[in-house]
C-alpha positions in Angstrom: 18.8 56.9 -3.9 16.7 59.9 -2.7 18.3 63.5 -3.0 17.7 66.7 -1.9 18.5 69.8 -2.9 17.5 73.3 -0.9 17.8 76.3 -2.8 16.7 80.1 -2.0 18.9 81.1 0.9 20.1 84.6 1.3 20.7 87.7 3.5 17.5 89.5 4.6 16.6 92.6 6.6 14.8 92.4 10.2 11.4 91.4 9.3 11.6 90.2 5.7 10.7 87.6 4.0 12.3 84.5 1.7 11.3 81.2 0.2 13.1 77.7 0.3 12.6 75.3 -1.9 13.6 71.6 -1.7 14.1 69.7 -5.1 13.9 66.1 -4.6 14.7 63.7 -7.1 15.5 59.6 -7.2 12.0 58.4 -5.6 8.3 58.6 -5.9 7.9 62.0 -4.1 4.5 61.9 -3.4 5.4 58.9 -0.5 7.4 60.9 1.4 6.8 62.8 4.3 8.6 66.1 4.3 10.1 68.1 6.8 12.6 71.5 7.2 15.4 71.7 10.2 17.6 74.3 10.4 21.1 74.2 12.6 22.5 77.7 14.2 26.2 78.2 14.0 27.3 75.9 17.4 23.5 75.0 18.0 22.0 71.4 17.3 19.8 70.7 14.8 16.3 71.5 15.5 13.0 71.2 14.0 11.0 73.6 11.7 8.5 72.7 9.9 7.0 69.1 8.6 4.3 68.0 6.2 3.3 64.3 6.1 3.2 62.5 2.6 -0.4 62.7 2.1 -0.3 66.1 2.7 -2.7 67.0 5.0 -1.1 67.0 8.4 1.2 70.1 9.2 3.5 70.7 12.0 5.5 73.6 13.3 8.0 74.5 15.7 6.3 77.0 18.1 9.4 79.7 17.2 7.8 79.7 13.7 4.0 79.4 13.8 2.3 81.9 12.3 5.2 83.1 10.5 6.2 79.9 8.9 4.5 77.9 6.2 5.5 74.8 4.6 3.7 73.1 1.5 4.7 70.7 -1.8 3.5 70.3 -5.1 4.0 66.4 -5.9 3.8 67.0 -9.6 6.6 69.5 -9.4 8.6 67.3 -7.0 9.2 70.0 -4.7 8.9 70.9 -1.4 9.1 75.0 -0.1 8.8 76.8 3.2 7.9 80.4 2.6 9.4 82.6 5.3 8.0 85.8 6.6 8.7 88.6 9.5 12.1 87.2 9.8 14.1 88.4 12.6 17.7 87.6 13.7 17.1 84.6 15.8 15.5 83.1 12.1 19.6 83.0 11.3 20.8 79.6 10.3 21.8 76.5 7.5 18.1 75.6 6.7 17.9 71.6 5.6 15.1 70.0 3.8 14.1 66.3 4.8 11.8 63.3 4.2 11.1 59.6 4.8 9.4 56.9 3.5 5.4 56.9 4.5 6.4 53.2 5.6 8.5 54.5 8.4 6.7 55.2 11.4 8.0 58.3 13.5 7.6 61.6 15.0 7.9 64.2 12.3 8.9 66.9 14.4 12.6 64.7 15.2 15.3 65.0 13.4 15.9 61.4 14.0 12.7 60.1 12.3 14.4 61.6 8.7 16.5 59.4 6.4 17.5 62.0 3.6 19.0 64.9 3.7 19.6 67.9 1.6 23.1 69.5 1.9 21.5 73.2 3.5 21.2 76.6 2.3 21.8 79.3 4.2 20.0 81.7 5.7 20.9 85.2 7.5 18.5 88.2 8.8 20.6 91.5 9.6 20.4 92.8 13.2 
């Protein structure tokens, strides 16, 4: 039984910056394809930020690019998404994800993920 756990959340001015991190434990780590969603208070779920299981394929949600960066350290069994120039619109639960390598899927959908973390949150002041 994979599980995730996202830690790093906090309240942060207009243009700062913060780092998740994503501790995953309960499978080999370095198989899984990684990804970040985050979910709006009464928005849907949407895409961030993915890195596939070998680790050199990066994707990002055009909202973020440039601002954005995701990586992992396999040894450490973690995953993190350093977040800079955050504005309001940033303002959401953030979620950490993965999936098996076997599992064939876009890693941009939310659909393609099988675990889940439980979220942390994040807010930027107006």
């Amino acid at each position: 039984q994979v599980q995730l756990v996202e830690s790093g959340g906090g309240l942060v001015q207009d243009g700062g910056s913060l780092r998740l991190s994503c501790a995953a434990s309960g499978g080999t780590f370095g198989i899984y394809s990684m990804g970040w969603f985050r979910q709006a208070l009464g928005k849907e779920r949407e895409f961030v930020a993915a890195l596939d299981w070998r680790g050199d394929s990066t994707y990002y949600a055009d909202s973020v690019q440039g601002r954005f960066t995701i990586s992992r350290e396999n040894t450490k069994n973690m995953m993190y998404l350093q977040m800079n120039n955050l504005n309001p619109a940033d303002t959401a639960n953030y979620y950490c994800a993965s999936v098996h390598r076997n599992i064939r899927g876009d890693l941009r959908s939310r659909n393609t993920y099988t675990y889940w973390g439980q979220g942390t949150q994040v807010t930027v002041s107006s």
